[in-house]
Structures are given as structure tokens and as C-alpha cells.
N, C-alpha and C positions, 0 to 999 in steps of 0.2 A: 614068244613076244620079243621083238626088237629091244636090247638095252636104250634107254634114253643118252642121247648126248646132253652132257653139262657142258656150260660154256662160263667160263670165269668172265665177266664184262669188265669194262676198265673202268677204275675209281682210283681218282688223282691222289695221291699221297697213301696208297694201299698197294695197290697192283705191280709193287718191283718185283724185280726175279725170285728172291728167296720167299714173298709170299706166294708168288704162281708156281714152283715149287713145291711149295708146301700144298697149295690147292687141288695137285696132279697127283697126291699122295690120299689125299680126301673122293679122287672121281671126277674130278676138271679133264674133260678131254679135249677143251682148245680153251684160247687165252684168249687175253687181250691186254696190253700193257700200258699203262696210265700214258696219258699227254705227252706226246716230243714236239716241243717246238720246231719246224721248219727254219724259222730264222734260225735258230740257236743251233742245230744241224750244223745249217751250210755254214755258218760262221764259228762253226768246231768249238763250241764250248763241253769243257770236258764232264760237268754235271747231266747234262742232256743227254751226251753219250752214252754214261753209264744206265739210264732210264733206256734206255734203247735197245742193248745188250741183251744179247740172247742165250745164256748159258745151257750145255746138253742136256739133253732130258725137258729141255723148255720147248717142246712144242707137238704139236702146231700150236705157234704163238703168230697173231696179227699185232705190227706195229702200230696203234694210231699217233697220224699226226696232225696236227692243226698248222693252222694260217690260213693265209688271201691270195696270196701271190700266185699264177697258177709255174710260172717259173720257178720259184724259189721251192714250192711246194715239190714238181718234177724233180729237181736236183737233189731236194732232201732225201726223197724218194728212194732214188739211184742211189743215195749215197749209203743209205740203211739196206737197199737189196745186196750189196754188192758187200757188207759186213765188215766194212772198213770204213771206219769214221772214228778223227779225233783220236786214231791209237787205240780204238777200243777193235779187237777184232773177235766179232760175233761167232760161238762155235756153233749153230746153227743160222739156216738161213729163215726169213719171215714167211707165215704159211701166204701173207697177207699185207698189204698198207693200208690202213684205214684212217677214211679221212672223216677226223671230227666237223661235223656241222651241226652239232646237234647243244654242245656247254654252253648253258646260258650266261654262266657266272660272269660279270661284268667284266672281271679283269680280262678274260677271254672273250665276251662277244662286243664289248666295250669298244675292240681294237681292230673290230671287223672278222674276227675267226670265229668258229665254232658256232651256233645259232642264227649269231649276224649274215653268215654266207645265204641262208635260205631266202634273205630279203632279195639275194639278186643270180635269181633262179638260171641266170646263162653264165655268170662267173663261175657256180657249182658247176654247170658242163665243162667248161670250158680245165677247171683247176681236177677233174677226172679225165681230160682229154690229154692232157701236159703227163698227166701221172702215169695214166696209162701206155704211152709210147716211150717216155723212161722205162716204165717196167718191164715191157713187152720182154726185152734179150734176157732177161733172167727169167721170165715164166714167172712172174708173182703178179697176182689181180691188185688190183685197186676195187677194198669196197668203200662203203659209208656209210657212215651213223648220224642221223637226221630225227626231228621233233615232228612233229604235227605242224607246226611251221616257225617261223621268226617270233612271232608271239600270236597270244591268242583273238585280236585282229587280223591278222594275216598265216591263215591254217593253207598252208600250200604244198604239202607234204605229196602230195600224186604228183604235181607238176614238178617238184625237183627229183623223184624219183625215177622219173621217166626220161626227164635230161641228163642224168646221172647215168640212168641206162644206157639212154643213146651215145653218150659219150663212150662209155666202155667198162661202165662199173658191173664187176660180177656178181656183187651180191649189194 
């Protein structure tokens, strides 16, 4: 019988390096590391970085990141494949970037990221299409993590998954 993959999922003020670490010593055989801001990326602030940071033995680890922007999202992108951002340089590289669409919690969807992205099911294409041709020279997929939909009036979760697809999301 096949051993089961464990997969540590990301939970925002839990999932830093020393707890996913610690999870890999429990049977975590891929990660996933709490919320990086995009803005906060490209505009190098140093706390973000360190959320972002990949110490060895940390992987496979997927980056998630949130925002809107399908630019700003691409460039964060780039900037976390390439393991140099902010001074921080990652000793592994990301198995993955994964983009949040899925946190409902206001202060995030509030501001158009995370959940809010499913209300405009071609901006989701569009912000996996950006990401994916960033990534493409390094060999790192763009996935994503999505709800059932924006809310429970608007359950649209096929239709963004499919344009997530067609855009170039791997998983």
C-alpha cells in the first residue's frame, strides 16, 4: 500500500518556517507557507520577506501569495522564484506559487484579494497568466486555492477553475 502524502496547508500566523520544520519531523511531506503579500514583496518590506523565506530541509514548500494586480502579482512572483528579495536569500528554491483566492477574512477580501478574486472569474485568468510567464524561466508552476465561490450566492468554483486552467495553473 502507497504511504499517504501529508500536506501541511497554510494558516496565517502558524505556518512559518520553524513550525513547517517542525511539521516535516511529524510526516508533512509538502508545505505550504502562510500569506505573502504581493504588494509588500515588490515593495521589499522586510517582515513579508521573512514569511517567505525558505530555509533547507523546508521543502517542497509552495509560496502562497495574494492580491489583484495580475502585474504586481507576476513580479512578486519572479521575485520569490528567483530567492532573492529584501536581502532575504532563500536556501531553497519554491516547489510552487500559489495564489490565494480562496481567504475570506475581510481585511483580505475586503481589498479585493483572496475570495474577492472569484467574483471576477477573467481577472483570476488573467493574474495565473501574468504569473505563469514570470515563472515559466525558473520551472516553478503557479497553482491555486479557491472556495466554492465568492460567497454563498455566487458558487462558481468550475468556472474559475477552468480559467485558472486554461490560463496555466498546474494544480
Amino acid at each position: 500500500m502507497k504511504k499517504p502524502v501529508l500536506i501541511l496547508a497554510p494558516m496565517a500566523g502558524f505556518t512559518d518556517a520553524p513550525f513547517r520544520l517542525l511539521a516535516r519531523r511529524c510526516g508533512a511531506d509538502f508545505a505550504v507557507t502562510e500569506m505573502v503579500s504581493s504588494v509588500a514583496t515588490v515593495y521589499k518590506d522586510k517582515k513579508t520577506a521573512a514569511l517567505a523565506k525558505l530555509p533547507s530541509g523546508d521543502t517542497p514548500t509552495a509560496i502562497q501569495l495574494f492580491g489583484h494586480d495580475p502585474k504586481i502579482m507576476a513580479k512578486a512572483a519572479e521575485m520569490l522564484a528567483s530567492g532573492y528579495y529584501t536581502g532575504n536569500v532563500s536556501q531553497v528554491a519554491p516547489a510552487a506559487i500559489d495564489v490565494n483566492m480562496g481567504c475570506p477574512v475581510k481585511k483580505i477580501a475586503g481589498s479585493g484579494d483572496g475570495s474577492a478574486l472569484m467574483s471576477s472569474p477573467a481577472l483570476c485568468g488573467d493574474i495565473v497568466a501574468a504569473m505563469k510567464e514570470a515563472l515559466d524561466p525558473y520551472g516553478i508552476p503557479v497553482t491555486v486555492k479557491i472556495r466554492a465561490g465568492a460567497d454563498t450566492a455566487h458558487m462558481n468554483a468550475p468556472q474559475v477553475a477552468k480559467i485558472c486552467a486554461d490560463a496555466g495553473a498546474a494544480a
